[in-house]
Structure formats: structure tokens, C-alpha cells
C-alpha positions in Angstrom: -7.2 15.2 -4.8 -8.3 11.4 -5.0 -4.6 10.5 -5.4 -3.3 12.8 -2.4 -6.0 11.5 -0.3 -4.6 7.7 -0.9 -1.1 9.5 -0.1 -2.1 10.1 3.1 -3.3 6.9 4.1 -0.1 5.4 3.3 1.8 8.4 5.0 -0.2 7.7 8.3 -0.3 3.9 8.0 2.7 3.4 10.1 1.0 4.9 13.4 -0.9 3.5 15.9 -4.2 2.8 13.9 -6.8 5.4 16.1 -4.1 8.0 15.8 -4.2 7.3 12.3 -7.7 7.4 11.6 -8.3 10.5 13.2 -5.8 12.4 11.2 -7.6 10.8 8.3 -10.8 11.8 9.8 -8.8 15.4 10.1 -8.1 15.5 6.6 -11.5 14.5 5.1 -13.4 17.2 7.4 -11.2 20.2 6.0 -11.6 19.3 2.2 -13.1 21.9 0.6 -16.5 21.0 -1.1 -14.8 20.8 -4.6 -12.4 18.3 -3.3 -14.7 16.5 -1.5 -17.2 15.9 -4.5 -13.8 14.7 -6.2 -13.1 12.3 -3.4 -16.8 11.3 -3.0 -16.7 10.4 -7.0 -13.2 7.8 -6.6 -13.9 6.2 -3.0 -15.7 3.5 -4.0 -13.0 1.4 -5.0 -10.0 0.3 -3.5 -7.0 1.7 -5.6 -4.4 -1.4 -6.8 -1.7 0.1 -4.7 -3.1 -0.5 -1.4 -2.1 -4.4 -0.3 -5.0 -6.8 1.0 -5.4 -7.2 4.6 -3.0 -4.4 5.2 -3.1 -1.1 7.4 -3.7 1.0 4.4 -6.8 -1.1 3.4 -8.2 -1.0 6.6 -7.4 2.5 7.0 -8.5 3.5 3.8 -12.1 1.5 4.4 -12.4 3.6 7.8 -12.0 6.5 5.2 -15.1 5.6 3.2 -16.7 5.2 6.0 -16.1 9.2 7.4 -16.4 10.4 3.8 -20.0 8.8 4.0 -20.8 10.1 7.1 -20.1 13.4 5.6 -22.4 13.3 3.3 -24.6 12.0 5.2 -24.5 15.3 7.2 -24.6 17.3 3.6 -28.2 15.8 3.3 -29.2 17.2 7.2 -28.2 14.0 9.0 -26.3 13.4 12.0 -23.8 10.9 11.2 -20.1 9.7 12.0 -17.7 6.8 11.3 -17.7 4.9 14.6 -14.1 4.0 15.9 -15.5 0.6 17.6 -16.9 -1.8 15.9 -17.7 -5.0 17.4 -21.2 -6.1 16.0 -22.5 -2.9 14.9 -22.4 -1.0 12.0 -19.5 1.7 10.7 -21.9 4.5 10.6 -24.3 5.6 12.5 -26.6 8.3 10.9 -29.8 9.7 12.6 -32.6 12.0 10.9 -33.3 15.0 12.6 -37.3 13.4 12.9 -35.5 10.7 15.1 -35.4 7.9 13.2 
């Protein structure tokens, strides 16, 4: 699932980049939980195929980032991949307590 996940990246790469990432966002959010432990287990590190400073790392980075929101929201959180970034984080997760 891992490998078909990377797949996709580079499938979606050549679109404009918020169209992209929320097909990817798409794609993580329908995984069943099986495949998403998979996924969750591999994300951590960038796969050889995927070129430095290209669309398909940045794209695939914005996917770690929605594959830890999710789990984020597995443990009771409220949590998503933010699409801007400028001087903030690329996560925002929120306790139900408020902090």
C-alpha cells in the first residue's frame, strides 16, 4: 500500500500543487485502517525515487503531514495538514480540553 501511495504522488505531481494535495489528502482519508497502519509504518522516510527539491518531495512531505493529522484524530484530537504555511506550523492539532 506504501508503494501505491508513493504512486500517486508521482501520478498527481504534474497538477497544480493544491489540486494535488487534496487528491492526496482524498486518498489518505479513504484508506482503510489496515492500510493506513501500513502507510503510517513507511512514511517516515523519503523513498530514493522521489528527486530533491521536486513536486513529488514536497508533495509527498504535505502527505506526512495529513497522515499525521490522521492519527492525530485516531487518538481524539482535532487535527489537519494546513495548506498555508507561512510561519506556522504544518499541523495544527487541538485537545478536546482546549489546549
Amino acid at each position: 500500500m506504501f508503494g501505491q501511495l508513493v504512486a500517486y504522488i508521482n501520478g498527481v505531481a504534474g497538477e497544480n500543487f493544491k489540486s494535488a494535495t487534496q487528491k492526496i489528502r482524498d486518498y489518505v482519508e479513504e484508506l482503510e485502517l489496515d492500510d493506513f497502519q501500513e502507510i503510517v509504518k513507511n512514511i517516515g522516510t523519503i523513498p530514493e525515487n522521489i528527486v530533491h527539491d521536486s513536486t513529488e518531495e514536497k508533495l509527498y512531505s504535505k502527505a506526512s503531514d495529513i497522515v499525521l493529522a490522521r492519527c492525530f484524530r485516531f487518538l481524539g484530537m482535532d487535527a489537519k495538514a494546513l495548506d498555508e504555511r507561512a510561519d506556522s506550523a504544518d499541523i495544527l492539532a487541538e485537545s478536546t480540553k482546549g489546549y
